[in-house]
C-alpha angles and dihedrals in degrees: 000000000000117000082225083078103059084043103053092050087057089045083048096059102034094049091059090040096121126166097169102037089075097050100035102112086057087043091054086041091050092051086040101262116146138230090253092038084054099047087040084062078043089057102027074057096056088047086047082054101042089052098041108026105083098040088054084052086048098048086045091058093042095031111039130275094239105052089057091044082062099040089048089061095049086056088058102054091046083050091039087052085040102066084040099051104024105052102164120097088262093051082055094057093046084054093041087053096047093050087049087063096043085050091053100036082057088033110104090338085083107038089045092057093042085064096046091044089052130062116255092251104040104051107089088067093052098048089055098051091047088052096050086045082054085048097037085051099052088046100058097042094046076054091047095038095059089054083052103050088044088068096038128340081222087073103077104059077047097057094040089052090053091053093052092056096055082039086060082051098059105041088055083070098059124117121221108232098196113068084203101100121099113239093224123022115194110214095258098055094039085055095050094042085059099048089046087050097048095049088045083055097047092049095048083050106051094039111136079231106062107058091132082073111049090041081056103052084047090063097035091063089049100058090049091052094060091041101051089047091051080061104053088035079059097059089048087060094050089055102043096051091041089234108184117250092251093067102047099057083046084059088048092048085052097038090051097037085055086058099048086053090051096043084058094062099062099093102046083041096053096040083048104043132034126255097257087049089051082049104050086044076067107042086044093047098045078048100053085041090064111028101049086034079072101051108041132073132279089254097050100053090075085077096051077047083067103045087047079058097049089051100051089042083064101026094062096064100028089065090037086059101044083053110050091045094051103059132034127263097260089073105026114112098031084058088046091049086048082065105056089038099060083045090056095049092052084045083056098060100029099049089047089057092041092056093046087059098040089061103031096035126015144288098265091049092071085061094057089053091051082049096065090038083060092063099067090051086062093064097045089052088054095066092035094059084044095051100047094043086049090050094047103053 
């Protein structure tokens, strides 16, 4: 087996190792940010994404895996002393901006090295044991983070700047797999080879061909966008019932415990169901998440909280898997960083929207907004299940 393995779990875990995610929207209210102010930098960070995230796929196919890994870990720790040293609305953004860049420099660049560094067969089982390290990771510092933030709300950019320097460190120790990259790249030839990568995506992408794809990408971004929502919905909730710090690092540990668990079923669930069954689990959870999230109570929605957890735990490698095992290494990781850049730009508008209810309306009126964005989902699942059951006969 490749040491990158090994490595990339530990990457895994300390990349999503976030004491102060969890607890963001208490660290802008603490500095006199407001609701809307907090899901505007979520926002202003999916734009980030979206501009950013398929040239840094790009670069990493052209440039090397390794070197944006690393420069992706440099990012975090200038976002991480950011939010400790910067602490007005514009020092947010500045942080924001810089995490965005960490995000797309990992984003595709780690999840493409860890399937050349694995065998074929083998990978599924990987990527699922790299995602419930992620999970694993964010639980336990979410966990880590509200004892924190019980002694000193300072505490939790500390402790996450901390983790990105350890994560620099690691991923100083990764092994290309490819022997393609060149060791050194003027600036003229590293700007060709990513024009030339980029034109060799967007052709692969908009191949008649290759429609399963791009239906897949589409849904994908729908059921991130649910589910991401579900997790800042989540920190709304915790303000809004006062819950103590400690608590609410004991919810994370379980929310995020529920994801890691999740992300361990992939495998025996692919090698057991078929792809459009996998698909439609999705569609019926994210459904029963959002309808019946506007008609309980209050108390109540911490358990659709928990079911949001446990379908983006499965929902991250399934479709990491669909997708790696669905294009050729030349365009892998810019067509995995296309993913997670269409789901950012429906989390832009969404979470904009979602920001503006939840102040103006009421809690549960941010579910019934997710609810008729649900609806769309559903037509873009009919043409996917068509198009795998025509494909597989």
């Amino acid at each position: 087996m490749s040491p990158n393995i090994a490595i990339l779990k530990r990457v895994a875990g300390l990349k999503n190792f976030h004491t102060l995610c969890p607890f963001l929207i208490a660290y802008g209210l603490f500095y006199g940010l407001s609701l809307f102010n907090i899901f505007f930098l979520q926002s202003l960070f999916a734009i980030a994404v979206i501009v950013l995230e398929v040239p840094a796929g790009v670069l990493s196919d052209c440039y090397g895996r390794k070197r944006c890994v690393c420069y992706g870990a440099v990012m975090a720790i200038v976002s991480a002393s950011l939010f400790l040293l910067w602490t007005s609305f514009f020092g947010f953004i500045l942080a924001e901006l810089a995490y965005a860049m960490a995000f797309v420099l990992f984003s595709g660049s780690d999840t493409a090295l860890l399937f050349e560094s694995s065998d074929r067969q083998q990978y599924s089982h990987h990527e699922s044991r790299v995602q419930a390290y992620s999970r694993s990771s964010e639980g336990l510092s979410g966990f880590i983070g509200g004892l924190a933030y019980s002694l000193s709300i300072v505490l939790l950019p500390i402790l996450e700047l901390i983790a990105a320097i350890i994560l620099l460190y690691q991923t100083l120790s990764l092994k290309e797999v490819r022997s393609s990259y060149p060791a050194h790249w003027r600036g003229s030839q590293l700007r060709l080879a990513w024009l030339e990568q980029l034109r060799s995506l967007k052709q692969h992408f908009m191949n008649p061909d290759n429609g399963f794809i791009r239906l897949v990408i589409l849904f994908s971004a729908f059921v991130s966008t649910i589910t991401l929502s579900m997790f800042w919905l989540l920190q709304v909730w915790f303000a809004q019932h006062h819950l103590a710090p400690y608590w609410m690092g004991c919810v994370w540990l379980v929310y995020h415990s529920c994801s890691a668990f999740a992300s361990l079923w992939v495998k025996p669930c692919m090698a057991r169901l078929s792809i459009d069954k996998l698909f439609i689990g999705l569609f019926l959870g994210c459904t029963c998440v959002v309808i019946i999230g506007g008609v309980v109570s209050s108390q109540g929605v911490l358990i659709l909280f928990l079911l949001s957890a446990l379908l983006f735990g499965f929902k991250m490698p399934f479709i990491f898997c669909v997708i790696n095992q669905s294009v050729s290494h030349d365009i892998r990781a810019g067509l995995l960083s296309l993913d997670s850049c269409v789901s950012r730009a429906l989390f832009a508008v969404i979470s904009l929207v979602v920001g503006y209810v939840v102040q103006a309306f009421s809690f549960q009126a941010a579910f019934y907004v997710l609810a008729g964005f649900q609806v769309v989902s559903f037509f873009i699942l009919l043409p996917l299940i068509k198009y795998k059951q025509v494909a597989s006969v």
